[in-house]
N, C-alpha and C positions, 0 to 999 in steps of 0.2 A: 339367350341361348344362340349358338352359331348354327350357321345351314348346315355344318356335317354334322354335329349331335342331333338336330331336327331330323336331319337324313337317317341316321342311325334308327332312331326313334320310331320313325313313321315303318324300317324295314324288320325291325324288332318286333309292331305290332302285328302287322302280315305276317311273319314266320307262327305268331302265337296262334292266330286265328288259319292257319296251318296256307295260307296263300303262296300260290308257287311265284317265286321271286325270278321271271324274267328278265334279260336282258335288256329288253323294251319296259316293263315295268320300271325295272331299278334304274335304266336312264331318267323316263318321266321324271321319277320322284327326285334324282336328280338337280334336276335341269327345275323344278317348280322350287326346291329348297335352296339353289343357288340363286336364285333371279328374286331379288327382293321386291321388284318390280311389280309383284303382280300378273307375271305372263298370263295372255289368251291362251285358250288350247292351240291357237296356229299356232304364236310364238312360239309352244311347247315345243311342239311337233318338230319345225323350224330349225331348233337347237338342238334336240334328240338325234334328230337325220346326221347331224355330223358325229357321231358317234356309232348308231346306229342306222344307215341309208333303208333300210327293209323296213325300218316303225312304218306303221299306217295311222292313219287317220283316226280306222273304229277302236286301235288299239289304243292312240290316248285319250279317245273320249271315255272307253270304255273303263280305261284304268282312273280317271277322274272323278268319274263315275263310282268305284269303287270307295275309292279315298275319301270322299265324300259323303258316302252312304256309313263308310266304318271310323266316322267323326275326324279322319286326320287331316282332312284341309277344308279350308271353308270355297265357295262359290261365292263368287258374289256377282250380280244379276244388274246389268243396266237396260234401260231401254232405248239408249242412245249409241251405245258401243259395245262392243263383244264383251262378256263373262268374262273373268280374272278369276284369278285361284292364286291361291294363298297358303302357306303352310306355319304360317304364326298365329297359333290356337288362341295368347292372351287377348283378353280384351283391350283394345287401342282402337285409337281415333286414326280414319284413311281420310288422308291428305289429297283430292282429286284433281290434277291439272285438266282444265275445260279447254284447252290448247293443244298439248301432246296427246293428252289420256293416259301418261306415268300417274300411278299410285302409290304414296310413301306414306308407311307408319308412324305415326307418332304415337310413341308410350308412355303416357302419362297416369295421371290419378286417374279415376273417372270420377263424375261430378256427382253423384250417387251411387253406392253401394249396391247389391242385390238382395242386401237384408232392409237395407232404406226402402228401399223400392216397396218390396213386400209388406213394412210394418205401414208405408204411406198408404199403397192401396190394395194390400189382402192380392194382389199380382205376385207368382214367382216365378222373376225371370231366371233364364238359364243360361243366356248368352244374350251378346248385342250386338248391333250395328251402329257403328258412328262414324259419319261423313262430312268434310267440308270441299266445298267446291272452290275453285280458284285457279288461281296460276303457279303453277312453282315458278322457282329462282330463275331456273335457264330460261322459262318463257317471259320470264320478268323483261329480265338482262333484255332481252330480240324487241320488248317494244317502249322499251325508254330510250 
């Protein structure tokens, strides 16, 4: 799926759940569907401003916040680097450059099912997280 159908998407679910669609709002969502990157809330913010100079702060945490709470983007939680946000719901594998801190998807099979999962250990998952650590390309390329 593209970031403007995602985009569509995610402003489709807010009109149903009857959420007033902001200017600040519909940048955020925006600015986190085009950025495949995984932007921080700064980033957000960062790229919102040139569009809209007035966003604040508690305005995209709070819209994050939202998004988050009404299942349409995921958080994801380091202890080493600021929070990323995400708006690609399928399950994939994040790619973590331990260099830049770029995050890229990769979409593959998964190595187990959620019905594997289940009939293996009486567990049903509902979602995942899958992570490798490393270098991307561009940090490759700077130390060879």
């Amino acid at each position: 799926m593209d970031s403007t159908n995602r985009e569509e998407e995610i402003l489709d679910a807010l009109k149903k759940k009857g959420v007033r669609l902001t200017r600040q709002r519909t940048e955020i969502i925006r600015v986190l569907c085009r950025h495949g990157n995984h932007p921080s809330a700064g980033a957000i913010l960062k790229e919102a401003r040139k569009m809209v100079p007035s966003i604040s702060v508690s305005t995209v945490y709070y819209t994050l916040g939202l998004l988050k709470k009404e299942g349409l983007i995921k958080e994801l939680e380091f202890y080493d680097m600021e929070n990323r946000y995400e708006s690609v719901m399928t399950d994939h594998i994040d790619l973590v450059c331990t260099e830049c801190g770029r995050i890229e998807n990769l979409i593959e099979k998964q190595p187990l099912t959620y019905q594997a999962i289940e009939n293996l250990t009486g567990f049903r998952a509902r979602g995942m997280r899958h992570e490798y650590y490393g270098l991307c390309g561009t940090c490759r390329r700077g130390k060879e």
